[in-house]
C-alpha positions as CSV (number, residue, x, y, z in Angstrom):
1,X,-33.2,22.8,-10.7
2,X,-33.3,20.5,-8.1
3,X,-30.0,20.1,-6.1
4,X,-28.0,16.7,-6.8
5,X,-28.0,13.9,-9.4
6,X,-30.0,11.0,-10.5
7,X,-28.1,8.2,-12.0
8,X,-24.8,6.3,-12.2
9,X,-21.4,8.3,-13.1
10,X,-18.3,7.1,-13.8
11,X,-15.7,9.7,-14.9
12,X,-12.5,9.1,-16.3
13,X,-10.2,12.2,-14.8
14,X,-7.2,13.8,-17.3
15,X,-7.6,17.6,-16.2
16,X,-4.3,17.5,-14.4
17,X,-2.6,20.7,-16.0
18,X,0.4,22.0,-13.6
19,X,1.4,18.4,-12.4
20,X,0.8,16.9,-16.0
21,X,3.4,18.7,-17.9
22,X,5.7,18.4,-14.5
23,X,5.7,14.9,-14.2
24,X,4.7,13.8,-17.1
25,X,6.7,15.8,-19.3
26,X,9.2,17.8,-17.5
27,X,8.3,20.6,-18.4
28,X,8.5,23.9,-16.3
29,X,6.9,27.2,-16.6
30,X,4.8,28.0,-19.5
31,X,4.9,25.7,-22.4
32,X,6.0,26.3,-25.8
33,X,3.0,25.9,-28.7
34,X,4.8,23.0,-29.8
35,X,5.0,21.4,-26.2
36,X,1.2,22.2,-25.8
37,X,0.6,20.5,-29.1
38,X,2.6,17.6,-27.3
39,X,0.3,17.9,-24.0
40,X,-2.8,17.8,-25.9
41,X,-2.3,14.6,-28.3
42,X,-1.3,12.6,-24.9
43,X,-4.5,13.9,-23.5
44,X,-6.2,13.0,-27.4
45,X,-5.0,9.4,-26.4
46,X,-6.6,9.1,-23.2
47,X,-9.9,10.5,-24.8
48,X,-9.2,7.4,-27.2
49,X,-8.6,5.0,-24.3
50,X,-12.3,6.0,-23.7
51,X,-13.7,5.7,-26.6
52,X,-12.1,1.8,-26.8
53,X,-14.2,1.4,-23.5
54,X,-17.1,2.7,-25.2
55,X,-16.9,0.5,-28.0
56,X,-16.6,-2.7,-26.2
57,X,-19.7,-1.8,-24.1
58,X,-19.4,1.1,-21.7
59,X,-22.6,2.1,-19.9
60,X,-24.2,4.8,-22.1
61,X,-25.3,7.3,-19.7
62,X,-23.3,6.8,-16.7
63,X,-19.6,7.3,-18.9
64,X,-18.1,10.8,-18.8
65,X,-15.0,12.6,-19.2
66,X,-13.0,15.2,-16.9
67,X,-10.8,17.5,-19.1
68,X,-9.6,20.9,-19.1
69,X,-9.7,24.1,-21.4
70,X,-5.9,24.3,-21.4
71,X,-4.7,20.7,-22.8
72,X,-8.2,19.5,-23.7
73,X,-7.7,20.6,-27.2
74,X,-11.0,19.3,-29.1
75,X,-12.5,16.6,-26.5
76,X,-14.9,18.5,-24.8
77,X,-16.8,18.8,-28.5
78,X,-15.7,15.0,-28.7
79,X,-17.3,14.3,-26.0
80,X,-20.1,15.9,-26.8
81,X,-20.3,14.3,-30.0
82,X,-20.0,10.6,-28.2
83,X,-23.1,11.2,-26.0
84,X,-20.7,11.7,-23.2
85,X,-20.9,13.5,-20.0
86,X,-18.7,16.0,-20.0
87,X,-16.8,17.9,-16.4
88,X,-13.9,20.5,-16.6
89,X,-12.6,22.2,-13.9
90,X,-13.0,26.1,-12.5
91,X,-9.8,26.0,-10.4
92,X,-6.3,27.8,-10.8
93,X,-3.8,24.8,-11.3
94,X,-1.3,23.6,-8.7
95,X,-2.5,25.8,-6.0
96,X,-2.8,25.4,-2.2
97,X,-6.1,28.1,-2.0
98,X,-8.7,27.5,-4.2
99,X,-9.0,30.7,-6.9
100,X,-10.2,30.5,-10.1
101,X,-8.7,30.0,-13.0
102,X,-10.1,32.8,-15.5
103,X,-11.0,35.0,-12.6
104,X,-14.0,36.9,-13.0
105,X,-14.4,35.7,-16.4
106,X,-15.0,32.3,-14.7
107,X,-18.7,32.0,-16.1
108,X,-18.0,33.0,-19.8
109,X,-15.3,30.0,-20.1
110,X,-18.2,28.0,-18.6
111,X,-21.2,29.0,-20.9
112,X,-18.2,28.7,-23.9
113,X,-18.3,24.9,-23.1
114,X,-21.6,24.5,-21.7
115,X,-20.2,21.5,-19.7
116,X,-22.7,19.0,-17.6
117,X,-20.9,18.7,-14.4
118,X,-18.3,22.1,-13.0
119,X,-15.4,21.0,-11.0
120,X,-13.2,22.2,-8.5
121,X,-10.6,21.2,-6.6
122,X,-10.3,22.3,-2.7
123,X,-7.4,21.4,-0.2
124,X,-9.5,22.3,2.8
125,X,-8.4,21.1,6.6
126,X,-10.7,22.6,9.1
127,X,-7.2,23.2,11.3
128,X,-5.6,25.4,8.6
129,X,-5.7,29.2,8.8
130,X,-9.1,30.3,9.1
131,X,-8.2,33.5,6.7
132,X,-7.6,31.1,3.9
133,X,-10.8,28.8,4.6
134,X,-12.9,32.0,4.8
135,X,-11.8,33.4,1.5
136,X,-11.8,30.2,0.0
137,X,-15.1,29.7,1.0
138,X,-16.5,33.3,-0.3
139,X,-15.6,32.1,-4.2
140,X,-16.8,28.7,-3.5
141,X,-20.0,30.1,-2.4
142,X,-20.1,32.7,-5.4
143,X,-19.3,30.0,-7.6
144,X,-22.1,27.5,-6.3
145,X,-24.5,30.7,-6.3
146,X,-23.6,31.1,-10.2
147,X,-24.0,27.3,-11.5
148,X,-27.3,26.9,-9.7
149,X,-28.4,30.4,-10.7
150,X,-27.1,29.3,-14.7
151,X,-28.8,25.1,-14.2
152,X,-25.4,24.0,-13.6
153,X,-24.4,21.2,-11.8
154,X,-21.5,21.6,-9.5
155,X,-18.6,18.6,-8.5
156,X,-17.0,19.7,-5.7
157,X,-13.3,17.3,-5.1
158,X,-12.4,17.5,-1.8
159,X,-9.1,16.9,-0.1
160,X,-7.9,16.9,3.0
161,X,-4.2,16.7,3.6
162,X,-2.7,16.2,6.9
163,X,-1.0,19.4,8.4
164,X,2.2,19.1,10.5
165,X,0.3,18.5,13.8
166,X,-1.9,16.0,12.8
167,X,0.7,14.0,11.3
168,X,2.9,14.0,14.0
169,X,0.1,13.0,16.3
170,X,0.0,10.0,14.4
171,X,4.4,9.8,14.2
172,X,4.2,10.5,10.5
173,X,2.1,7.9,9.5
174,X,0.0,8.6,6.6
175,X,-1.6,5.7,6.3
176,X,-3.0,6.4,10.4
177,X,-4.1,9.7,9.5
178,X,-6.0,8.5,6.4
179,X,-7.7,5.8,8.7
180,X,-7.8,8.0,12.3
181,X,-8.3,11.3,11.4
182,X,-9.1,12.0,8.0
183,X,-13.0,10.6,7.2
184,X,-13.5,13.0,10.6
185,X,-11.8,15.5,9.1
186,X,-13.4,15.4,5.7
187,X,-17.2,15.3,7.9
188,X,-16.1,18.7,9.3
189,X,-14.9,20.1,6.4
190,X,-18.2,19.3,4.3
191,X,-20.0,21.0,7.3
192,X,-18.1,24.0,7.0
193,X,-18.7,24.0,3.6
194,X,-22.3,23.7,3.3
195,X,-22.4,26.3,6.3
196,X,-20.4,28.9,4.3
197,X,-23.8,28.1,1.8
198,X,-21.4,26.6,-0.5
199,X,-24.8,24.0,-1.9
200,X,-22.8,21.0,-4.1
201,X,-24.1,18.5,-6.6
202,X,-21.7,15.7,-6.4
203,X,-18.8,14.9,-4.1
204,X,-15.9,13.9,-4.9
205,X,-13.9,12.2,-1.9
206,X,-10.9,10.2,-1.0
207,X,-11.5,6.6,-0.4
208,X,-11.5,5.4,3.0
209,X,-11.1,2.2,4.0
210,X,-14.1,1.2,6.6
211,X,-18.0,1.1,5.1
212,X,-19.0,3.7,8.4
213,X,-17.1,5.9,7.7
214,X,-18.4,5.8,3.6
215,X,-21.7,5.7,5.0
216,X,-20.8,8.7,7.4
217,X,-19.8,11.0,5.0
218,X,-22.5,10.1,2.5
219,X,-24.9,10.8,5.2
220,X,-23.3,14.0,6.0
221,X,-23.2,15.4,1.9
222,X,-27.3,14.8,2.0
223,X,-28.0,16.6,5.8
224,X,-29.9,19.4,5.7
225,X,-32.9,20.6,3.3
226,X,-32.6,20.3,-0.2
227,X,-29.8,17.8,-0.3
228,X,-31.9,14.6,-0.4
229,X,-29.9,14.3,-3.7
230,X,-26.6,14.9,-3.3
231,X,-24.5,12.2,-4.1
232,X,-20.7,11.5,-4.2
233,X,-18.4,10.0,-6.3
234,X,-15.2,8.2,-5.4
235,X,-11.4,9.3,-6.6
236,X,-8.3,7.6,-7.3
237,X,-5.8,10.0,-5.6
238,X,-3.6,8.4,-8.0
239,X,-3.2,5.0,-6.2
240,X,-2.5,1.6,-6.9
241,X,-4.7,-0.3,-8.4
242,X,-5.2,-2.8,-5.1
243,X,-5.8,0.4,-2.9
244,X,-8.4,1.6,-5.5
245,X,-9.9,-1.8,-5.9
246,X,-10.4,-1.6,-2.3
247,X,-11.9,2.0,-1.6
248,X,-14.9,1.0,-4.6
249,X,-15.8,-1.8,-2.8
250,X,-16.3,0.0,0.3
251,X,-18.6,3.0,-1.3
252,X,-20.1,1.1,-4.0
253,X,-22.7,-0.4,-1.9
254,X,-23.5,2.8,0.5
255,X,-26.5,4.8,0.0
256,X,-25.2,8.3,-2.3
257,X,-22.2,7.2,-3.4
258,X,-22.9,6.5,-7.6
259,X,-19.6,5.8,-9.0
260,X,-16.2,7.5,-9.2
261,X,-13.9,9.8,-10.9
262,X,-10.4,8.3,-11.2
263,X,-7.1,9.5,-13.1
264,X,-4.0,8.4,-12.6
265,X,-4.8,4.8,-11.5
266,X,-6.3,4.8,-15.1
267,X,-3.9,6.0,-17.6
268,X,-0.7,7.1,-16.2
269,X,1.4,3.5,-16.8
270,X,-0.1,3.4,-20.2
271,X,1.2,6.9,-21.1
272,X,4.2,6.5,-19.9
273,X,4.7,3.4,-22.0
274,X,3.7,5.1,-24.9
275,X,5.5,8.1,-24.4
276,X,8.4,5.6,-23.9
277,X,8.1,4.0,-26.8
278,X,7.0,0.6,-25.1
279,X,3.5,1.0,-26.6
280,X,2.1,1.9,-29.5
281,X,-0.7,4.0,-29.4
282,X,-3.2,1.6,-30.3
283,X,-2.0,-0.5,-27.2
284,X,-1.8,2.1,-25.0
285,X,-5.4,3.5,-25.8
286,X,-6.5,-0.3,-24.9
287,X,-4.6,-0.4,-21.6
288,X,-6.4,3.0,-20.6
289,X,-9.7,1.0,-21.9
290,X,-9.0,-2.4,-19.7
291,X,-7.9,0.2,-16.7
292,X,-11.5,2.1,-16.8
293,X,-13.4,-0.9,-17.5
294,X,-11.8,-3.0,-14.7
295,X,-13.1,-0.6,-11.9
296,X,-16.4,0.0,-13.4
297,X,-16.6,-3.7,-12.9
298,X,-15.2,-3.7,-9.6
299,X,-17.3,-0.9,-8.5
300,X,-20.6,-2.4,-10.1
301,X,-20.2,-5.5,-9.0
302,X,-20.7,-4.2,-5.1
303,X,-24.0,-3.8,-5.7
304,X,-24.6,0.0,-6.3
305,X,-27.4,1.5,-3.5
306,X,-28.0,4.9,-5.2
């Protein structure tokens, strides 16, 4: 199977798991049953929130899903159900070092769901301890090995958080680091990455706020032989919806970035309210709807280069 992906992709992102229950519930430690049960049916209403979207017209095709094994409940067979494509995540919840999340039992949970896209999430700063990249790196790279062995595609979200010395080279200022240092950052880490023979499907980046650097790091997914089909997709990183707004207008018209897979920005107001009794279900499942469609449009209306 031929490495990358052909075609639009716009995921809407509810596999948070550790920080869910946190901030969205309070909840510490290991749920009860009954406060998984709760979990789940707030994660049921975000799948509905989808489904609205694809009744008034989502793109067949290019609509998808990102959802876990732990709160997921029944959506992954939803999803499959709807005609829609399907991620969950490999990764350990919460956790600075990638691991996984079922061990070595990893590709059993994977065949179980027989998902179209495999995720991960990496916090990976070419500057941190070179231990921890390394042995990151070794189960990315048996992980990669295992989807392509297996025609699996892999969606690799990468983040790159500013350690103590880069942010104080820029006096604290995150918003400097995400527009000095970070898109050269994130180019170094992808090399590393793809170095370690760690091959990826689709990106999944932070926004950034200038078109070279978007065209940069699109350039730098696709270098080297084989990758003439990589593409990336853009996250949300859980920002507001001006800040969002702006990051899909600045990939959506570079060459291998297809769409985006965005969370929080989405659905987290319209929980809340719901969970607050503010909405009613019904409501809150549309305002999920308007959230998705809204940067679909955004991001479509850019002109999408492929």
């Amino acid at each position: 199977m031929a490495l990358g992906y052909d075609g639009k992709l716009y995921i809407l992102a509810f596999d948070h798991r550790g920080s869910f229950q946190k901030k969205m519930f309070g909840i510490e430690g290991d749920p009860t049953p009954e406060e998984v049960e709760k979990i789940s049916d707030a994660k049921r209403l975000i799948f509905e929130g989808m489904l609205e979207a694809v009744n008034r017209g989502a793109e067949p095709g290019a609509t998808g899903v990102l959802v876990d094994e732990q709160f997921g409940s029944n959506i992954p067979q939803r999803a499959r159900e709807h005609h829609l494509k399907l991620a969950m995540p490999v990764e350990k919840s919460g956790q600075d070092e990638f691991d996984f999340e079922y061990g070595d039992d990893f590709g059993a949970h994977i065949e179980k769901f027989d998902p179209d896209f495999s995720k991960v999430l990496v916090r990976y700063n070419p500057d941190d301890d070179e231990t921890i990249n390394r042995r990151q790196l070794e189960r990315l790279k048996r992980l990669a090995d295992w989807l392509h062995e297996n025609d699996g595609k892999f969606l690799f979200e990468l983040l790159v958080p500013a350690n103590e010395q880069q942010l104080a080279s820029v006096d604290g200022d995150t918003d400097r680091y995400d527009a000095e240092l970070r898109p050269g950052l994130m180019r170094q880490a992808i090399q590393e990455i793809q170095n370690a023979g760690v091959e990826v499907d689709i990106w999944k980046i932070e926004g950034v706020d200038e078109r070279e650097d978007a065209e940069m790091l699109a350039e730098e997914t696709r270098t080297g032989p084989g990758r003439e089909g990589v593409v990336c997709v853009l996250l949300g990183r859980g920002a507001s919806t001006e800040k969002v707004e702006h990051w899909l207008r600045i990939a959506a018209p570079v060459k291998g970035f297809v769409g985006f897979a965005i969370g929080r920005s989405i659905w987290w107001d319209a929980l809340k309210g719901w969970l607050g009794d503010e909405l009613d279900r019904e409501a809150a499942a549309a305002q999920i709807a308007d959230n998705y469609l809204h940067f679909i449009e955004t991001y479509a209306g850019q002109g999408v280069a492929g």
